[in-house]
C-alpha positions in Angstrom: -1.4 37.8 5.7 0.1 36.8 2.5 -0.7 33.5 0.2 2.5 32.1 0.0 6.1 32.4 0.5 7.7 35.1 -1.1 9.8 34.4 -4.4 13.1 34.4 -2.7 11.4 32.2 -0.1 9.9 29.9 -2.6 13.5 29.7 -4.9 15.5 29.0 -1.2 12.9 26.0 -0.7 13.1 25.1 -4.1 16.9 24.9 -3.5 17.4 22.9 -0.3 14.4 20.6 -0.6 13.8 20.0 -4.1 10.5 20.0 -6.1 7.0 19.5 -3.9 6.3 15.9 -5.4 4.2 13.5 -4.0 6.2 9.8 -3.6 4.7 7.2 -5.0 4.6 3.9 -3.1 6.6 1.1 -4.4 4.4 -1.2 -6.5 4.7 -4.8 -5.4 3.7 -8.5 -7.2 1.2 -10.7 -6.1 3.9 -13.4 -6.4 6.0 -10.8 -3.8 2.9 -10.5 -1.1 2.3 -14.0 -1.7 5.5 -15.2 -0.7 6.0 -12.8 2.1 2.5 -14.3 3.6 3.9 -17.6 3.2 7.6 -16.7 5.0 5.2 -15.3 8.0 3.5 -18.7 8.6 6.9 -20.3 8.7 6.7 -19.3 12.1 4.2 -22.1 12.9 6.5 -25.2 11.0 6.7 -27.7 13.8 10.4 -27.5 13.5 10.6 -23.4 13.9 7.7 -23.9 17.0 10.1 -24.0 19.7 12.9 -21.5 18.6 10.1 -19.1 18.0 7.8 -20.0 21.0 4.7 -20.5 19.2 1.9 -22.3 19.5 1.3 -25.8 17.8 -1.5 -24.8 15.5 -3.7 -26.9 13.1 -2.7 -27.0 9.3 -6.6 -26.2 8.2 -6.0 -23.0 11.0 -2.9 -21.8 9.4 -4.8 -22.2 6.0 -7.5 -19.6 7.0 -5.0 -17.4 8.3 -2.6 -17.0 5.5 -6.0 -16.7 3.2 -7.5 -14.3 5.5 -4.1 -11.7 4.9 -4.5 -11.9 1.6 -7.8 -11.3 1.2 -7.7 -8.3 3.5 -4.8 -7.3 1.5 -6.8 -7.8 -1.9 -9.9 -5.9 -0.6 -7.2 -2.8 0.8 -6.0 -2.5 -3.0 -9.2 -2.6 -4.3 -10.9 -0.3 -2.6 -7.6 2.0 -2.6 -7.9 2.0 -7.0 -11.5 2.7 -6.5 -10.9 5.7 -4.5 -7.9 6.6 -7.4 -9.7 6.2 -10.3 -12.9 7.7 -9.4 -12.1 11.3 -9.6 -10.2 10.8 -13.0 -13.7 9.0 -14.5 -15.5 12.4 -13.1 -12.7 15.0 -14.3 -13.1 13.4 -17.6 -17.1 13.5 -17.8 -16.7 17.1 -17.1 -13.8 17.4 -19.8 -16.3 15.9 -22.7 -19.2 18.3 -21.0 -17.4 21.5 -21.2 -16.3 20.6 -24.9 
């Protein structure tokens, strides 16, 4: 059982498929997700209500609903920089300790 592909393997891959990278996701504005969780509660507009068959909900409802997204959204990319920055904060204790 070997390690890898061989180096004929390996330059084939590297041919067809390209270099292994890792895609990053697009980065998007606060204005962006913003306006997107407004476009969703147009749904709800008295005058959209019956082409889209939804229900006649309260303003003050549609209030805590669009907030609620957004702070689900906010908490996601916190907790998703947390999780990116902490190894680089403990890669670079161990960089000044080994110096």
């Amino acid at each position: 059982m070997t390690g890898g592909p061989s180096g004929r393997e390996a330059a084939r891959r590297l041919a067809v498929y390209g270099p292994n990278q890792v895609r990053r996701r697009e980065k998007r504005s606060l204005s962006r997700l913003l306006s997107a969780q407004l476009l969703r509660g147009l749904i709800y507009l008295p005058p959209l209500r019956d082409l889209f068959g939804t229900a006649a909900l309260p303003w003050d409802v549609l209030a805590i609903i669009a907030t609620f997204a957004v702070i689900v959204w906010a908490a996601d990319e916190l907790r998703r920089r947390r999780r990116i920055t902490r190894p680089v904060r403990a890669s670079a204790k161990d960089a000044q300790g080994a110096s």
